[in-house]
C-alpha positions, 0 to 999 in steps of 0.5 A: 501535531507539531512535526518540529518536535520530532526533529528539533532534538533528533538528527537522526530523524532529520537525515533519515527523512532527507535520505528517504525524500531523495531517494524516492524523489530518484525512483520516481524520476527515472521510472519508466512510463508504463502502459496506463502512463502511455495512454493517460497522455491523451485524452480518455476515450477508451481502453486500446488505441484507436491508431492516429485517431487519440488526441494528446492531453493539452490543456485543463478542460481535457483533463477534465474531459478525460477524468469524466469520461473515466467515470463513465466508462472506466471506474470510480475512482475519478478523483485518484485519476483526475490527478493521475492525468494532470500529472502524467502530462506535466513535467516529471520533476512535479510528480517526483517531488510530490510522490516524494513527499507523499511517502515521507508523510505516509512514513511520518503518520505512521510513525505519529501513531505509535503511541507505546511509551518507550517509542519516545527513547528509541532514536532509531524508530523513525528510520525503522519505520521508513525501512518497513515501508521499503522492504515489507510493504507489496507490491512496492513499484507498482504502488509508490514509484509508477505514477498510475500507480502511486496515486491511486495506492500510495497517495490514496493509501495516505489519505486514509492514514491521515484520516486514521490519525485524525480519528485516533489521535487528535485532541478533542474539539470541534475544529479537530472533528471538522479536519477528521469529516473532510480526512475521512471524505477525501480518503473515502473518494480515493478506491472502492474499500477505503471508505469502508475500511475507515466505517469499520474502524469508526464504527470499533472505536466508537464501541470500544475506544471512545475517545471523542463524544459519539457525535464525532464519529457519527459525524466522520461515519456520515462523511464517509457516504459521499465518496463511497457513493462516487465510487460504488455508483460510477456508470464505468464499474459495469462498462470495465468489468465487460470490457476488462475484467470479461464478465457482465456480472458476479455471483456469489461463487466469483466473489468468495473465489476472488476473495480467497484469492485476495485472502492469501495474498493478504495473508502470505505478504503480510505474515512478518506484519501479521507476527507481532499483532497475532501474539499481542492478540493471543496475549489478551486472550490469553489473559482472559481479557474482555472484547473491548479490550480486544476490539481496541487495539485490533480495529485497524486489523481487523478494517485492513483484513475485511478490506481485502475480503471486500476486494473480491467484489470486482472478481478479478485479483489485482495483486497491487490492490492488497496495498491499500490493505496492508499500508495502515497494517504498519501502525499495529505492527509498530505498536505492538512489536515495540510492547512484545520488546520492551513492555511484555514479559512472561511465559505467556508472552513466549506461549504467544509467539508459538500460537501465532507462529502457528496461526500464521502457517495455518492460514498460509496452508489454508490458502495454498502458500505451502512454500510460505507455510513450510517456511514458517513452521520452519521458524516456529521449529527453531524458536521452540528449540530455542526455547526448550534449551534456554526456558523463557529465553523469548520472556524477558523484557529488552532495554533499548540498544542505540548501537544494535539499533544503529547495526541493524538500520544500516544492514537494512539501509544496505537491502533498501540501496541494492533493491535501488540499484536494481531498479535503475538496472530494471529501468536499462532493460525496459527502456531496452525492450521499448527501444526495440519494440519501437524499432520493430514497429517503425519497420512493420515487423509485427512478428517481432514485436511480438516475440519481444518481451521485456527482460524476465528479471525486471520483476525485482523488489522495487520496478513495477511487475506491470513492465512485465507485461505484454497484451495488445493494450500496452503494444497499442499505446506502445504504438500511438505514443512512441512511433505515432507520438515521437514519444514527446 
């Protein structure tokens, strides 16, 4: 892909990605370190703090140290933490102009992927797309802007964008197949279900969209073996599902619970993504269309979904987690919101969006989000009146709109600064309650320190909710960072 060509004749391209690095590079700057970022500044050899007896990180051979005792004892994702730990103990400025630049280029592969024809009039669709990211995507601090966090959900998320890119979208060759097998081994090694997230959408395209002779995709499917491996067969799954999850094995109850579990919260924070693929998918249906013509453009749907429903392996719901499920959801969101506005037109168009409409609060009432469900019944109710008093009044085909686009990109950029400002407020009220927690500790006043909580409003869009909580781990590190430590 050439990227200068999507900036050499659009201004608005190239402000909107020095804006969005800004301010990401800000947010990443000024969080505060929390919990994991504590303890990933000595070297790894358990969960809680053994008090003065943890040794700081101070060279490559402990990051090393610390990434294989990771692996031993923790998880699989080794790779992820590997990084984790290098930049956790070098200067703030590296990680913040990285994740910076991490989350534009998740953005730009998005962007990079919708492939409808009038994307190329619509000046305002990379803007769009950034927004998206901003205000739709989960658990948004723990995944982008907390260095624990971020790299092993934004960083790891855009690996596997990259790889999908690189399946979908790139030109034929052996060069390209080669970049495709080594996209798809990184994102692979980077957590449990991105490995076979990436096998499902192979294995459809492959069925259903050959774009590349089969053994491309045999090629990438292979490619995925090796980092699904490391991270299914590392010695630390066992020792971190006694240790913190509290349970020496699954059965089949706990993982259809957890599932469940991780199946309403894909559903609820996915509904407004979710709209435009479930009317396009009601639409081919509708028209009595073939599977491959459903398979299609549903791979990478169905891959998130199925990712989800495979996070329930763990038996423990880590809300940050639905992340890397709902990041790649953004490609067919795009693709098929900008074919329901200016490509789809008919009564079967407006049939589509009541049936997904409904769809979407059946399956919010199915898994126990009633607020959610009643809200969008609610939307259906006024779409529907809409529609008795004005016929077909959602059928029609929009033309793009330069300045209704440019309102509604600053209405929203307006949402996206005050959830900013909000985080630096967050950010006072954390250092805060670390302040006095510190303090505490320094004076021996443990029933204190366990009174304090951190502020209750700290669980705003952009601050990380893990600031919120308070267990003898974060209290330990706590302890061995700031009063042990100095805090340096």
């Amino acid at each position: 892909m050439d990227p200068l060509s999507d900036f050499k004749h659009n201004k608005i391209n190239v402000i909107t990605v020095s804006a969005v690095f800004l301010l990401v590079l800000l947010l990443s700057f000024i969080c505060p370190l929390i919990t994991d970022d504590m303890h990933f500044k000595f070297i790894w050899n358990g969960f809680g703090a053994n008090a003065g007896q943890e040794v700081r990180v101070g060279s490559l051979g402990d990051i090393f140290q610390s990434a294989a005792h990771y692996y031993q004892y923790s998880g699989g994702r080794v790779v992820c933490h590997f990084l984790v730990f290098a930049l956790d103990n070098l200067p703030r400025a590296l990680f913040a102009n990285l994740n910076a630049l991490m989350y534009v280029t998740a953005g730009y592969l998005i962007y990079k992927h919708i492939t409808v024809d009038i994307a190329k009039a619509l000046k305002f669709l990379l803007p769009f797309v950034y927004l998206s990211m901003f205000l739709v995507l989960p658990v948004w601090g723990d995944s982008v802007v907390w260095i624990s966090g971020s790299v092993n959900y934004l960083w790891a998320g855009t690996a596997i964008l990259w790889a999908l890119y690189l399946i979908d979208c790139s030109k034929p060759g052996v060069a390209s197949g080669i970049l495709a097998c080594v996209a798809v081994l990184i994102a692979s090694s980077t957590g449990e279900i991105a490995g076979g997230m990436l096998i499902v959408v192979i294995v459809l395209r492959m069925l259903a969209h050959r774009k590349h002779k089969t053994g491309f995709y045999i090629a990438a499917l292979v490619s995925a073996v090796p980092g699904i491996m490391l991270i299914l067969l590392s010695p630390g799954n066992a020792n971190r599902m006694a240790a913190v999850d509290l349970h020496e094995s699954i059965g089949v109850l706990d993982v259809l619970r957890t599932s469940y579990g991780y199946l309403g919260r894909f559903i609820d924070w996915n509904a407004i993504v979710l709209f435009p693929i479930l009317v396009t998918l009601f639409m081919i249906i509708f028209r009595k269309s073939g599977w491959r013509d459903i398979l299609r453009p549903m791979a990478v749907t169905i891959a998130c979904l199925l990712g989800s429903l495979a996070l329930g392996m763990s038996g423990v719901v880590i809300s940050r987690a639905i992340f890397t499920s709902s990041l790649p959801l953004l490609i067919p969101m795009w693709n098929f919101t900008l074919l329901l506005l200016y490509n789809y037109k008919g009564e079967r168009k407006v049939k589509s969006v009541y049936a997904a409409l409904i769809t979407i609060s059946a399956l919010q009432f199915l898994t126990l989000n009633w607020m959610s469900g009643i809200l969008t019944l609610l939307v259906f109710a006024v779409i529907f009146l809409i529609g008795r008093v004005r016929p077909y009044a959602l059928s029609g085909q929009g033309r793009p709109s330069l300045i209704f686009d440019a309102v509604l990109v600053t209405i929203l950029s307006v949402s996206v600064m005050s959830n900013a400002v909000l985080f630096v407020i967050d950010t006072v009220r954390y250092n805060s309650y670390i302040d006095q927690t510190v303090a505490a500790m320094k004076e021996g006043d443990m029933n204190k320190v366990a009174n304090l909580k951190p502020d209750i409003y700290l669980s705003d869009r952009f601050f990380p909710s893990e600031g919120t909580i308070v267990s003898d781990y974060s209290l330990s590190w706590i302890y061995e960072y700031h009063v042990l430590g100095g805090g340096i």
